[in-house]
VEXDREN-2710 file (C-alpha; in Angstrom, 1 decimal):
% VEXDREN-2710
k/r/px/py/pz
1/UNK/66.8/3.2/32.5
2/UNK/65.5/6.3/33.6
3/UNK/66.2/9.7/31.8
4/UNK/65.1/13.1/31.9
5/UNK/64.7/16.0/29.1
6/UNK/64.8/19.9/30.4
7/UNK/63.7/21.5/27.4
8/UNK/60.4/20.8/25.4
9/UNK/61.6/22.5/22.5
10/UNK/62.4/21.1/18.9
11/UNK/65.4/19.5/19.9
12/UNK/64.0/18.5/23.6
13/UNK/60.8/16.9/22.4
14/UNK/62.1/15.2/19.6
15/UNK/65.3/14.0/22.0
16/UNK/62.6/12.4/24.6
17/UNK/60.5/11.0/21.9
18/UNK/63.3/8.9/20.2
19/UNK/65.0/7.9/23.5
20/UNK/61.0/6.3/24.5
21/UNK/61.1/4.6/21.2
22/UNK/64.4/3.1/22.1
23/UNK/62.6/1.4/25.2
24/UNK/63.5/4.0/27.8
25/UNK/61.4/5.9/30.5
26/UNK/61.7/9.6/30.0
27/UNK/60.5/12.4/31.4
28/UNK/60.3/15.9/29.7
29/UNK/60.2/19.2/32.2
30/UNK/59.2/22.7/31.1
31/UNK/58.6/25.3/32.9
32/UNK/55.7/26.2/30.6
33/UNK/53.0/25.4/32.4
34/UNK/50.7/25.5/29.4
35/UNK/52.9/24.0/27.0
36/UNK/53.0/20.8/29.1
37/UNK/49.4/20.8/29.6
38/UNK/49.3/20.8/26.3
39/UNK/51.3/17.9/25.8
40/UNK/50.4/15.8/28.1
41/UNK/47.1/15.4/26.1
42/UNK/48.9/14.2/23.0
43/UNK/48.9/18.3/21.9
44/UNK/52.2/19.2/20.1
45/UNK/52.7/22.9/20.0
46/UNK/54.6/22.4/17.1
47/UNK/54.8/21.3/13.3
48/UNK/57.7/18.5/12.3
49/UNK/56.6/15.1/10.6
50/UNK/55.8/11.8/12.8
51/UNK/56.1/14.1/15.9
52/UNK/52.6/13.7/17.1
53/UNK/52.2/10.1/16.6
54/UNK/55.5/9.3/18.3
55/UNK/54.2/11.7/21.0
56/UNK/51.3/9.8/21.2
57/UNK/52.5/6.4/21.3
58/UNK/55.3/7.2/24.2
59/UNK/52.1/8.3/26.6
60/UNK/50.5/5.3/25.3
61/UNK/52.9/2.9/25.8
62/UNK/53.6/5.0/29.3
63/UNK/57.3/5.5/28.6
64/UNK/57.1/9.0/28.0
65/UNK/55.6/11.6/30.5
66/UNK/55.5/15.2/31.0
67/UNK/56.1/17.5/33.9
68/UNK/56.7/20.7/35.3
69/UNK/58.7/19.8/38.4
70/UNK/62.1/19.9/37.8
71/UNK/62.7/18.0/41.3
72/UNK/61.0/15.1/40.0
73/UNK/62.8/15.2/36.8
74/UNK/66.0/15.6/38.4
75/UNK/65.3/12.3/41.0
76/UNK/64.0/9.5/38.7
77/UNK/67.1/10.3/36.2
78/UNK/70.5/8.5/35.9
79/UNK/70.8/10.9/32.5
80/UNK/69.6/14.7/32.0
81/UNK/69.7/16.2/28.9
82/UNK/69.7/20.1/28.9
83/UNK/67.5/21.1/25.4
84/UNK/66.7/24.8/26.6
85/UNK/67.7/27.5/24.3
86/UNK/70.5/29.4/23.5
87/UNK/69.6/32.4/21.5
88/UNK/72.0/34.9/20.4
89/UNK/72.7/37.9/22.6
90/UNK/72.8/41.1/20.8
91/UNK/76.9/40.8/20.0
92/UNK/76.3/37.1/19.0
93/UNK/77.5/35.4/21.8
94/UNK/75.1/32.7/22.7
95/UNK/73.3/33.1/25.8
96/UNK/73.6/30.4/28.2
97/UNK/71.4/31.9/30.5
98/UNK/68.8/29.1/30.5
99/UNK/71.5/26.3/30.4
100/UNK/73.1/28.1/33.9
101/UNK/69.4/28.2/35.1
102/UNK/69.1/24.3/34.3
103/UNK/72.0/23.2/35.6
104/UNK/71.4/25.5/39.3
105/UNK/68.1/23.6/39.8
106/UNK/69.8/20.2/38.7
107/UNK/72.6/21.1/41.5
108/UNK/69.7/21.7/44.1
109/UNK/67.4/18.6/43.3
110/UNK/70.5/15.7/42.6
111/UNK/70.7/13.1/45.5
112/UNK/73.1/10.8/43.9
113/UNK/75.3/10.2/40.9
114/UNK/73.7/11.5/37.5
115/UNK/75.1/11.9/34.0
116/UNK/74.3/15.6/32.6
117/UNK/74.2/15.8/28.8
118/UNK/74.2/18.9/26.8
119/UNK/72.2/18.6/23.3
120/UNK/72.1/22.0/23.4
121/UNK/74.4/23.7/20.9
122/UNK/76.5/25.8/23.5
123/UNK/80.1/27.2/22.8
124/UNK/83.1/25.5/23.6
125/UNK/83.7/26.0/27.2
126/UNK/80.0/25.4/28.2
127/UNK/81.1/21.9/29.6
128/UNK/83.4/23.3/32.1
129/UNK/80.3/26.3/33.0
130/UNK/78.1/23.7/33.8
131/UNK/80.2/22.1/35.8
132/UNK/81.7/24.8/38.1
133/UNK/77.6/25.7/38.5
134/UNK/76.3/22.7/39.6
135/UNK/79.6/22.4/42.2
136/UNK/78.8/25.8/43.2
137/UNK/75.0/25.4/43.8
138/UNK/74.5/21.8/45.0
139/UNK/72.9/21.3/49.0
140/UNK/75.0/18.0/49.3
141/UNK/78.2/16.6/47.5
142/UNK/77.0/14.3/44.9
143/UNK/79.2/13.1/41.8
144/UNK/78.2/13.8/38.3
145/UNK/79.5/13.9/35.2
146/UNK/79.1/16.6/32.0
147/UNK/78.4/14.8/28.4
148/UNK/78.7/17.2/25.2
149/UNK/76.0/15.4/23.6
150/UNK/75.3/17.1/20.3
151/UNK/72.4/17.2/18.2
152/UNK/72.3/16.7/14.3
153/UNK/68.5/17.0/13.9
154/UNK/67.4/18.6/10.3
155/UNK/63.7/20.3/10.9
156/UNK/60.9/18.3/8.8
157/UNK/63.1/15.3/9.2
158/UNK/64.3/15.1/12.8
159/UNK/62.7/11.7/13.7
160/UNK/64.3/10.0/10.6
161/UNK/67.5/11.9/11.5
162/UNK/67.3/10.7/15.6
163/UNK/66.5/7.0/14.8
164/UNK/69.0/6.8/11.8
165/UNK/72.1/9.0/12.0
166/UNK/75.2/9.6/10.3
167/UNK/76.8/9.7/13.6
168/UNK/76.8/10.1/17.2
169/UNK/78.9/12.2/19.1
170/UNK/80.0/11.5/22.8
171/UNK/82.6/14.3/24.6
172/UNK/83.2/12.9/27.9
173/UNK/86.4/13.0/30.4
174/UNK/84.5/9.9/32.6
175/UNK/84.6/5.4/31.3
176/UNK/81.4/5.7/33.1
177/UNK/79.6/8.5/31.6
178/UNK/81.2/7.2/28.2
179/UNK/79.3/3.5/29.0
180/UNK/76.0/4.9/30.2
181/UNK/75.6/6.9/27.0
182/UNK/76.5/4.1/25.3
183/UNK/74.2/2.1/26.5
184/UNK/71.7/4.5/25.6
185/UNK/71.9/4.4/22.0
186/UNK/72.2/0.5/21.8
187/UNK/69.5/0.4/19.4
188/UNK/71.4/2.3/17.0
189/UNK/74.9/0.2/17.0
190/UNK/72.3/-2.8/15.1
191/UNK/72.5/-0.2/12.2
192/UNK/76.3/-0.1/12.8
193/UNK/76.2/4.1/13.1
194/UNK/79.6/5.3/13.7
195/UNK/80.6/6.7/17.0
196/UNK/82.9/9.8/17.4
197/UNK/83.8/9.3/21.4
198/UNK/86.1/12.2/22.3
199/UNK/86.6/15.0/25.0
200/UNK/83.9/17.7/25.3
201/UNK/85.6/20.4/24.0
202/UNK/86.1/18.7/20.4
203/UNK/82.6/17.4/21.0
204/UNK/81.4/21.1/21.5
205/UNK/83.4/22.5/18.6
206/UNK/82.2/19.7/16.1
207/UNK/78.5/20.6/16.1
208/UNK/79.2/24.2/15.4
209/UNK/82.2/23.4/12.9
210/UNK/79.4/21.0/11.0
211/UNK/77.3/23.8/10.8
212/UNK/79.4/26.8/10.2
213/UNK/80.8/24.4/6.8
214/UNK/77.2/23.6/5.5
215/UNK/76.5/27.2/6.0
216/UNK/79.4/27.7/3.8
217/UNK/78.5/25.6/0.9
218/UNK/75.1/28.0/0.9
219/UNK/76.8/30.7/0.3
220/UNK/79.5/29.7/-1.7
221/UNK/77.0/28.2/-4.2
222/UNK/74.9/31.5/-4.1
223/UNK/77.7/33.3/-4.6
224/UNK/78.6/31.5/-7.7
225/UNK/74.8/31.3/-8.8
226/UNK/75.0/35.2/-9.0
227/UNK/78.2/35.3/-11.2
228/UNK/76.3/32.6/-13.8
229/UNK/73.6/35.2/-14.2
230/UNK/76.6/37.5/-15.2
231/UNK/78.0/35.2/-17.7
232/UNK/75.4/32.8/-19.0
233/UNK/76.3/30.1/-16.9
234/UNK/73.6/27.4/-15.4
235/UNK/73.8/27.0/-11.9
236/UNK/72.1/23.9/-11.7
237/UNK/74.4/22.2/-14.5
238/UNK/77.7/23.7/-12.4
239/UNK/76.6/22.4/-9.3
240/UNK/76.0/18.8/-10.1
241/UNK/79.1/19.1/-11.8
242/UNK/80.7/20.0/-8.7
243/UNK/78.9/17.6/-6.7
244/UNK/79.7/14.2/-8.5
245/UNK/83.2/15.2/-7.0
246/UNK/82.7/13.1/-4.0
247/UNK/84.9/15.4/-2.1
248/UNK/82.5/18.0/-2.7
249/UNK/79.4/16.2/-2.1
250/UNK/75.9/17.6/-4.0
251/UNK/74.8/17.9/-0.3
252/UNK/73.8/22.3/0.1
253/UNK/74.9/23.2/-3.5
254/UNK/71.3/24.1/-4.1
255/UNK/70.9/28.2/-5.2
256/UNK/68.6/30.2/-3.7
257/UNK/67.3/33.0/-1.5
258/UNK/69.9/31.7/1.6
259/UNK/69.9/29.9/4.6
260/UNK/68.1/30.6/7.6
261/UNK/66.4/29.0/10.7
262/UNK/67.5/28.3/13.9
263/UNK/71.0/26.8/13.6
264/UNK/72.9/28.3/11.5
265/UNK/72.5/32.2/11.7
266/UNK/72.4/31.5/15.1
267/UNK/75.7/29.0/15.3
268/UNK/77.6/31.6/12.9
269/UNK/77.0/34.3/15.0
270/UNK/78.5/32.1/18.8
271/UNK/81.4/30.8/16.5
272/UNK/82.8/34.2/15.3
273/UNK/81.8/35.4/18.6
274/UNK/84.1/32.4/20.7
275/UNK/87.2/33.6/18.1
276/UNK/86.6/36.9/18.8
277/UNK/87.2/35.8/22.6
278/UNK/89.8/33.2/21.7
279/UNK/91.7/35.8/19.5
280/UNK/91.5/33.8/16.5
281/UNK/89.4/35.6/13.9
282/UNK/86.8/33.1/12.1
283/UNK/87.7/35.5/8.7
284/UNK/85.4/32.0/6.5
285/UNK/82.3/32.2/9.2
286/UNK/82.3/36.1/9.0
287/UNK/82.1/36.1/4.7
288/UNK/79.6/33.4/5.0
289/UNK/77.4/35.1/7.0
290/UNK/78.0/38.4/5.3
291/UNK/76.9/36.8/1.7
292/UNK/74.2/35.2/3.0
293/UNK/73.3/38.9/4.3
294/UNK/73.6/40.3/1.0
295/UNK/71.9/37.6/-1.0
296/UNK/68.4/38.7/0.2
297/UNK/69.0/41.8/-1.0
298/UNK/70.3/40.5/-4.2
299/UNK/66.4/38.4/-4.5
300/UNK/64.7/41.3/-3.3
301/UNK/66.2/43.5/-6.2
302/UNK/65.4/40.7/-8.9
303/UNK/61.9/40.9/-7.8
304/UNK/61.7/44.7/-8.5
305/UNK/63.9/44.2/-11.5
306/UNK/61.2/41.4/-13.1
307/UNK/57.8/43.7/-11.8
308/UNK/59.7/47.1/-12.7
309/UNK/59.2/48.1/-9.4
310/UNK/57.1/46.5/-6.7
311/UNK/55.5/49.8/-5.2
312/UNK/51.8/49.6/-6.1
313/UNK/51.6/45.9/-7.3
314/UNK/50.9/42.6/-6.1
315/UNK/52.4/39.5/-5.3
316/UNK/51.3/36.5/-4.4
317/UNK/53.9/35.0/-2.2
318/UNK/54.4/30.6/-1.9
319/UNK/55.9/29.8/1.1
320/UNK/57.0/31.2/4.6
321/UNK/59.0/29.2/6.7
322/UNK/62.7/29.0/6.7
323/UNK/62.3/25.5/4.8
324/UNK/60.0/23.0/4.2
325/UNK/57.9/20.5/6.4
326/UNK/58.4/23.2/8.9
327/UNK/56.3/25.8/10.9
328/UNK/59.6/27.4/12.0
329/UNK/60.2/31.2/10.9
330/UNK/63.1/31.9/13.1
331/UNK/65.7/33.7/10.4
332/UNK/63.1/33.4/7.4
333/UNK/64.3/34.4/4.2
334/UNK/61.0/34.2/2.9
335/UNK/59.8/36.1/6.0
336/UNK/62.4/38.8/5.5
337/UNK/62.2/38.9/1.7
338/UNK/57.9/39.4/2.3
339/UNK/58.8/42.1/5.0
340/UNK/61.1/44.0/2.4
341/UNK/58.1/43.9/-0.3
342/UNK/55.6/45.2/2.1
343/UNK/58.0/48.3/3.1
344/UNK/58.3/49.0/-0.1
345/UNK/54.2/49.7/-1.1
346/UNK/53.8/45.7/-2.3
347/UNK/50.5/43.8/-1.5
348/UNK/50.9/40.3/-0.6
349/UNK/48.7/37.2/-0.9
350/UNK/50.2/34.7/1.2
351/UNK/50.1/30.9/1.6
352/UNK/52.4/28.7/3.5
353/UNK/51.2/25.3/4.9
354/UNK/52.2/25.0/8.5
355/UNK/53.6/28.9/8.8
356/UNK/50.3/30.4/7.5
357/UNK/48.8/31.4/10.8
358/UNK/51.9/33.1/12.6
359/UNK/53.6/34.1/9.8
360/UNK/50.5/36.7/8.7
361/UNK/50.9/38.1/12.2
362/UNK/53.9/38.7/11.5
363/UNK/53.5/40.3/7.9
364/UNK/51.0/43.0/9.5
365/UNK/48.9/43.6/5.9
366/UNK/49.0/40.4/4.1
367/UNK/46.4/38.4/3.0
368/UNK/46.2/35.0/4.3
369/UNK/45.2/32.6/1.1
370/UNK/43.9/29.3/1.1
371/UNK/46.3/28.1/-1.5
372/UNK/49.2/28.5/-4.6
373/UNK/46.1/29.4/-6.1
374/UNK/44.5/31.6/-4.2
375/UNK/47.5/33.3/-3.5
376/UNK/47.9/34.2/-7.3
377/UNK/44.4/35.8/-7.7
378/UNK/44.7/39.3/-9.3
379/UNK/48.5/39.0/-8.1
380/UNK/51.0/41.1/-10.7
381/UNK/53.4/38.3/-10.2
382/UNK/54.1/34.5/-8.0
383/UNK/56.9/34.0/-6.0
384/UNK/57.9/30.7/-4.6
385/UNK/60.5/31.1/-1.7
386/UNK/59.9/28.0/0.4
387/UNK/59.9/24.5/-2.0
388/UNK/57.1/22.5/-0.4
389/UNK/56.3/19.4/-2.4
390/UNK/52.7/20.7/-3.0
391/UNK/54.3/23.8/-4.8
392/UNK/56.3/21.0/-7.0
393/UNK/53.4/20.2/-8.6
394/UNK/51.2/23.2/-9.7
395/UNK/48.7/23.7/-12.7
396/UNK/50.0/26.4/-14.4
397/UNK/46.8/26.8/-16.4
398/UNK/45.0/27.9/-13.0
399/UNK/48.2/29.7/-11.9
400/UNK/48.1/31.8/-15.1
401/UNK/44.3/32.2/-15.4
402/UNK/44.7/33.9/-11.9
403/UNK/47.2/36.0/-12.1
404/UNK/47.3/39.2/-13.7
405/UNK/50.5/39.4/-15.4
406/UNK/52.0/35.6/-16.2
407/UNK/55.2/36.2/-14.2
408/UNK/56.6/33.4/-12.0
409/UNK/59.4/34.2/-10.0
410/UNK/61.2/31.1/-8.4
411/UNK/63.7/31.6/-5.7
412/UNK/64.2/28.1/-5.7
413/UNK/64.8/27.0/-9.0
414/UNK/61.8/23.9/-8.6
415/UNK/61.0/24.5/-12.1
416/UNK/62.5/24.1/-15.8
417/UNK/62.6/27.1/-17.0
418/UNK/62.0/26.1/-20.7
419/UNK/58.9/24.5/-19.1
420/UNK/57.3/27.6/-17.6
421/UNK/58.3/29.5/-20.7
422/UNK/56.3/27.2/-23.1
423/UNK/53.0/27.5/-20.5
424/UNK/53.1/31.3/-21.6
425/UNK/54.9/32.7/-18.5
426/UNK/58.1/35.1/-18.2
427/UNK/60.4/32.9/-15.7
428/UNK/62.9/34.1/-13.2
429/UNK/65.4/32.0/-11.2
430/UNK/68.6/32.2/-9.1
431/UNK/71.4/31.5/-11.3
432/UNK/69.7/31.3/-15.1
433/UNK/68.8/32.7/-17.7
434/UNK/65.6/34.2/-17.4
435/UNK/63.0/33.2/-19.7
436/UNK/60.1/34.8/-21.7
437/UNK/57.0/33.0/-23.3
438/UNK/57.2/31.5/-25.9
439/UNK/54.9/32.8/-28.8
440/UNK/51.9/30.6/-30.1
END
C-alpha cells in the first residue's frame, strides 16, 4: 500500500518512518525545499533517538522517499496523513492555517478515492473543516474520507512509542476508512495493542483530554512539592506513596521546574480556547496552566534565594531543552528559567547535549561549555534543569574543584540530597529539605 505524509516535522517524519518499517511505501512532502534536500541524503534536521538510522534504512530499503510535490504525493496515495503544524494563535486557539492549506492542494491534486488522516493535534471540529475544504476546492468530484488519527509520540522516545503503543486511536464515520487504517497497523495487532475505533470528534477530543490530564498531574505534584518545603515534607517519598495507588499511577508525579514543549502548553491553551467557544469553561486546564506559570517563578526565586541574589554572579547552567534526548526548546523551562537569570545581571556557562547550539542563540550572552564540567568553571553555583543521563552520573570532586562556591542547585531532584551534602556541597531541590555540608 501506498501512503503519503504532508508534514516533515517531529510527528511527520517519525509517522513516515514507522509506517516504512511496517512494509509500506511512503512518501513525505514539505514544502521546504531545503529541508527535503536535506533528507533525502539521509540528513535529519532534527535530534530524537533511532531517527536517522530508520531514516536511513527506509531510503535504503527504497520504501521511503522524499518530495516537494504535493501532486505527486497526493497521486500515488490511498492514505494522507496531514503532520503540519498547528501553533497557537495569540488568544490560544490553534491555528489551522497549514492543515486548511494541506487539505486545498489535497482537494486540487486527488483523482480518485483517498483516505485523509489527521495526526495533527487539531481541535474538535477540525474533521468536519477539512472536509467542507476539500468539497469546496476539488476540480472533479472524488470520494474521500477524514480519519482523526491521533498521535501519542513522547520526544526522545517516539520510535519505541510508534512501533509499541499503549493504543491506537481511529475516529472515522466510513467501514472503509475504518478497514484501510486497519490494515495499516497490522503489524501492531501481533503485539495485541488495543484499538479505540470511534467517531472523530471523540477521537479529536481524546488526544487533547490525554494531554490536558498529564499536564495536570505536573502541576498538581508541583504544587504539592511546594507545600512539602513549607512543612518538612519529602516530595519524593509522598509521591511514590501516591503512585503505588494504581489509580493514581507514578506516571508525571515527578517535581520540578514544570512542563513544557510542544504539546502540552500548546494543547492547554486550544482546549480552554474550544470551551471558551463551546461555552463550557475548562476551570481544571486554566489552574493547570496557571501553576505551571507560576512554578518558574517559584525556581527562579529559589535560585536567588540559595546565591542571595543572582545579579553579579555566575552560574553554570546543565541542561536546555524542554526534556531530555531532545533538541526541542519550544516552551523551555530551562530556556525561560536561563532567560530570567540573564535579565537579572547573572552570567551563564551553558551546556546541553543536543540544544547547545540553538539554545546559546537564543540566550544572547551565554557561554557555550563543552561540558557539566566546563560549565561549572569559576561558576558561583550549578544548576541542573534538564535530567540527561550524563548529568546522572557526575564527579562531584571535579564539579566542586570547579566551582567557586560548592552550591548545587537541582530542579530535578536526580540526586540524594544527603549524598551531595556528604561531598561538601549545600544542596537545593524542589520539594526537600535543603541541605548543607556536612563538616569533616
Amino acid at each position: 500500500m501506498h501512503i503519503s505524509v504532508i508534514g516533515t516535522g517531529y510527528v511527520g517524519l517519525v509517522t513516515g518512518c514507522c509506517f516504512a518499517e511496517f512494509g509500506l511505501t511512503v512518501v513525505c512532502m514539505d514544502t521546504d525545499v531545503r529541508r527535503i534536500a536535506r533528507l533525502e541524503k539521509g540528513d535529519v534536521p532534527l535530534y530524537e533517538p533511532g531517527l536517522t538510522e530508520s531514516v536511513a534504512k527506509g531510503l535504503r530499503d527504497g520504501r521511503l522517499s522524499f518530495t516537494t510535490d504535493i501532486a505527486k504525493a497526493v497521486d500515488q496515495a490511498l492514505v494522507i496523513f496531514i503532520a503540519v503544524g498547528t501553533p497557537s494563535r495569540s488568544d490560544g486557539a490553534a491555528d489551522l492555517s497549514y492543515v486548511e492549506e494541506v487539505a486545498k492542494g489535497i482537494a486540487r491534486y486527488m483523482t480518485g478515492y483517498k483516505v485523509i488522516a489527521t495526526k495533527s493535534t487539531v481541535p474538535v471540529g477540525t474533521g468536519e473543516r477539512i472536509r467542507d475544504v476539500i468539497r469546496a476546492h476539488q476540480t472533479e468530484r472524488y470520494r474521500f474520507d477524514i480519519v482523526s488519527n491521533p498521535e501519542f509520540l513522547r520526544e526522545g522516545s517516539a520510535i519505541e512509542d510508534f512501533l509499541r503503543p499503549n493504543r491506537i486511536v481511529i475516529g472515522a464515520e466510513s467501514a472503509e476508512a475504518i478497514a484501510i487504517m486497519k490494515d495499516l497497523y497490522r503489524p501492531l495487532y501481533l503485539i495485541e495493542t488495543p484499538f479505540v475505533i470511534t467517531d472523530v470528534a471523540s477521537a479529536e477530543m481524546i488526544k487533547y483530554a490525554s494531554n490536558a490530564f498529564l499536564a495536570a498531574k505536573v502541576s498538581f505534584i508541583n504544587e504539592i512539592a511546594n507545600l512539602c518545603e513549607r512543612v518538612g515534607a519529602d516530595i519524593q517519598v509522598v509521591a511514590k506513596g501516591m503512585g503505588l495507588d494504581h489509580r493514581i499511577g507514578a506516571k508525571f508525579l515527578h517535581a520540578g521546574p514544570g512542563f513544557g514543549g510542544s504539546c502540552f502548553p500548546k494543547d492547554l491553551a486550544a482546549l480552554i480556547q474550544t470551551g471558551e467557544q463551546a461555552g463550557c469553561e475548562m476551570r481544571i486546564a486554566r489552574a493547570t496552566w496557571k501553576a505551571n506559570e507560576e512554578q518558574r517563578r517559584i525556581m527562579v526565586e529559589k535560585i536567588r534565594t540559595a546565591l542571595g541574589g543572582v545579579k553579579g554572579k555566575t552560574v553554570g547552567v546543565l541542561g536546555l531543552s524542554f526534556k531530555p534526548n531532545t533538541d526541542d526548546l519550544r516552551e523551555s523551562p530551562a530556556l525561560w528559567i536561563a532567560e530570567q537569570l540573564l535579565t537579572e545581571g547573572c552570567a551563564l556557562r551553558v551546556y546541553d547535549p543536543a540544544a547547545l547550539e540553538e539554545g546559546t542563540r537564543v540566550l544572547q550572552g551565554a557561554v557555550p561549555c563543552a561540558d557539566a564540567y566546563d560549565a561549572a568553571q569559576g561558576a558561583d553555583a550549578l544548576l541542573l534543569i534538564t535530567e540527561w543521563n550524563q548529568f546522572r552520573n557526575l564527579d562531584f570532586d571535579r564539579i566542586k574543584s570547579a566551582l567557586r562556591r560548592p552550591l548545587f542547585i537541582d530542579l530535578r531532584n536526580v540526586y540524594e540530597p544527603e549524598r551531595l551534602a556528604a561531598f561538601g556541597f549545600q544542596y537545593v531541590s524542589v520539594g526537600r529539605p535543603d541541605r548543607l555540608p556536612k563538616q569533616g
